[in-house]
Residue, then its C-alpha position, 0 to 999 in steps of 0.5 A: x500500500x501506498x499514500x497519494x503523492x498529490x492532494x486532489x479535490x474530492x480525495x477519499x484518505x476519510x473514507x478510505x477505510x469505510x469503502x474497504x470494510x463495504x466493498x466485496x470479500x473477494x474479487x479478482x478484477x478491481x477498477x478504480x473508475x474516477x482514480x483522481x489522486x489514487x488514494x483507494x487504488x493506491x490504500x489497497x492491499x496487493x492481492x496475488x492474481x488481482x487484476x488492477x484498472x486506474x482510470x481518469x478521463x483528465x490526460x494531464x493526470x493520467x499522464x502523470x501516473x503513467x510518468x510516475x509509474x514507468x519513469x520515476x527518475x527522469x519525473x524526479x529529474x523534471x521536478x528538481x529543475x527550477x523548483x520555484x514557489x511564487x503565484x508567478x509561477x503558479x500563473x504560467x502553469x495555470x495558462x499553460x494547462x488551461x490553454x492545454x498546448x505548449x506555445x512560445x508564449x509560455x516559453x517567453x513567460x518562464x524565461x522571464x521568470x529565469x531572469x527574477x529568480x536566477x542571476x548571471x551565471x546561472x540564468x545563462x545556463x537555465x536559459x540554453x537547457x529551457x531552450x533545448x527542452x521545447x516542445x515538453x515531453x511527456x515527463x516535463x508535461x507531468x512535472x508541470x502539472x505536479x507542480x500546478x497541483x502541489x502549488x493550488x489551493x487544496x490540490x484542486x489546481x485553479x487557485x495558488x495556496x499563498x504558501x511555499x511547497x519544496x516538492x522535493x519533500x514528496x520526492x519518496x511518495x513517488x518512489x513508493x507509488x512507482x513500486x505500487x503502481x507497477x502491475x496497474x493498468x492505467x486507462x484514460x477513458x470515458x467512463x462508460x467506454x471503460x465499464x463496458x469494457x471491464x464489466x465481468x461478474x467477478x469485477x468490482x468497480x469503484x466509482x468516485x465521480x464530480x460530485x453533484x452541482x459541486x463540478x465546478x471544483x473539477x479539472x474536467x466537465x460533469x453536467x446533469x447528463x452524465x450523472x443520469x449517464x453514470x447511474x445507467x451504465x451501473x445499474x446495467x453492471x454484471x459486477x460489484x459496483x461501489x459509488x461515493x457521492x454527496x449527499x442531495x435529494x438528487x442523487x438519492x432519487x437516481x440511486x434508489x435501486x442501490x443500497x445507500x449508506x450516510x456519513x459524516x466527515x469533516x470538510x476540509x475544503x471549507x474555512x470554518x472551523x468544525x466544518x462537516x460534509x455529508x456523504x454517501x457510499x452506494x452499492x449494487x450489492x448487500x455489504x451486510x452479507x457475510x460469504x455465508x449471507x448472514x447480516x452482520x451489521x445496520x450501524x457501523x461505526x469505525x475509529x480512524x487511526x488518524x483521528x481522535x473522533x470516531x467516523x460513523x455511517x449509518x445504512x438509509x436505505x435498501x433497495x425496494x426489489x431486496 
């Protein structure tokens, strides 16, 4: 196991023992839908013969497991070059992935910024090597988005945090993810693209999606069409499916053939202090059911040992057809 080497929006280290202790008791295939920062694909324990799916239709991320998975020492490499830690900087990555090309606009901008940072006879040097190194490859592409996502504001890559970050310190979570990632397939497919092609009885999909009119905090676009698009292609699934959402009238509506679990964590995207966020674990599935099919629990509560709280999660709803 591993943890995440970036922070995302929506990263589930809260809820990650909860989506453990509901999912299936065995499996052989295991795909992680929306991956986002990996923290579910990553937190699992390695099983012999399991096959494993991390899949995010954001190319930019997916290119930068690809990197962290096949290339560490060159990303690390990328990464340790002109590590600067202004808005200035974060502004030149911004444009650069919002505008989603290399132009020689981008260029000019970070060889001004060579001129603020370095001096003579360093800036020389920086100058040439930036030169030779346009257009960016894969791995540069990857160590500018690390950099956009380890420099924004709760990792949600829109808004610069206002504080210092020395990525080299997170150097050895990439490490430790390039080992676990090694026998992960990563895909950059759309979602139901990808679920037609994994879906097997003994599969089990765990689905993390833009959460309901909260889409604007996401890298990629998630309208009403592609919530209901969702629901459908999962209610159709030939093997375990598992969705976390917030908790709206909506989507327990859309989910009402799903077996509905409520929690509550703390919200660590808001300002205030004390601030929770309600939300919900779905399966296709009684997670009740022991392999002998005796129920074994209707209230859960769980100690994170992170946490002095205690987490707690109640089931809220079984479907009509049980």
């Amino acid at each position: 196991m591993a943890k995440p080497f970036i922070p995302w929006v929506g990263g589930k280290g809260k809820l990650l023992r909860l989506i453990q202790k509901l999912a299936p008791p065995w499996y052989p295939r295991f795909i992680d839908v929306f991956g986002g920062s990996g923290t579910v694909t990553l937190g699992r324990p390695i099983r012999k013969g399991c096959l494993e799916v991390y899949n995010d239709y954001n190319s930019n991320l997916t290119n930068l497991f690809c990197c962290v998975k096949n290339r560490p020492m060159a990303l690390l490499k990328e990464l340790g070059f002109l590590p600067l830690n202004s808005r200035d900087d974060y502004s030149v990555l911004y444009k650069f992935f919002s505008r989603d090309e290399f132009t020689d606009d981008y260029l000019k901008e970070e060889l001004e910024l060579t001129q603020v940072y370095l001096a003579p006879p360093e800036l020389e040097a920086i100058r040439k090597l930036m030169l030779e190194r346009s257009p960016r490859g894969n791995t540069r592409r990857a160590a500018d988005y690390f950099k956009l996502i380890r420099y924004s504001f709760s990792g949600g890559g829109k808004s610069f945090a206002g504080r210092p970050c020395d990525i080299r310190r997170f150097f050895y979570l990439i490490w430790e993810c390039s080992r676990r990632l090694a026998n992960v397939v990563i895909e950059n497919k759309d979602f139901e693209e990808l679920i037609d092609q994994y879906d097997r009885e003994n599969a089990f999909f765990y689905c993390d999606p833009p959460y309901y009119e909260a889409e604007d905090c996401y890298a990629v676009e998630f309208p009403k069409q592609d919530h209901q698009r969702l629901h459908d292609v999962l209610l159709k699934c030939k093997g375990h499916v598992m969705v976390s959402y917030n908790c709206c009238p909506y989507i327990l509506e859309l989910y009402k053939e799903f077996y509905i679990f409520r929690t509550v964590r703390p919200n660590n995207m808001s300002q205030t202090a004390g601030s929770t966020y309600e939300e919900l674990v779905m399966t296709n599935y009684d997670p009740r059911k022991s392999e002998r099919g005796s129920h074994q629990f209707t209230l859960f509560s769980l100690e994170n040992e992170n946490d002095e709280e205690e987490l707690r999660y109640e089931l809220i709803h079984i479907p009509a057809a049980v």
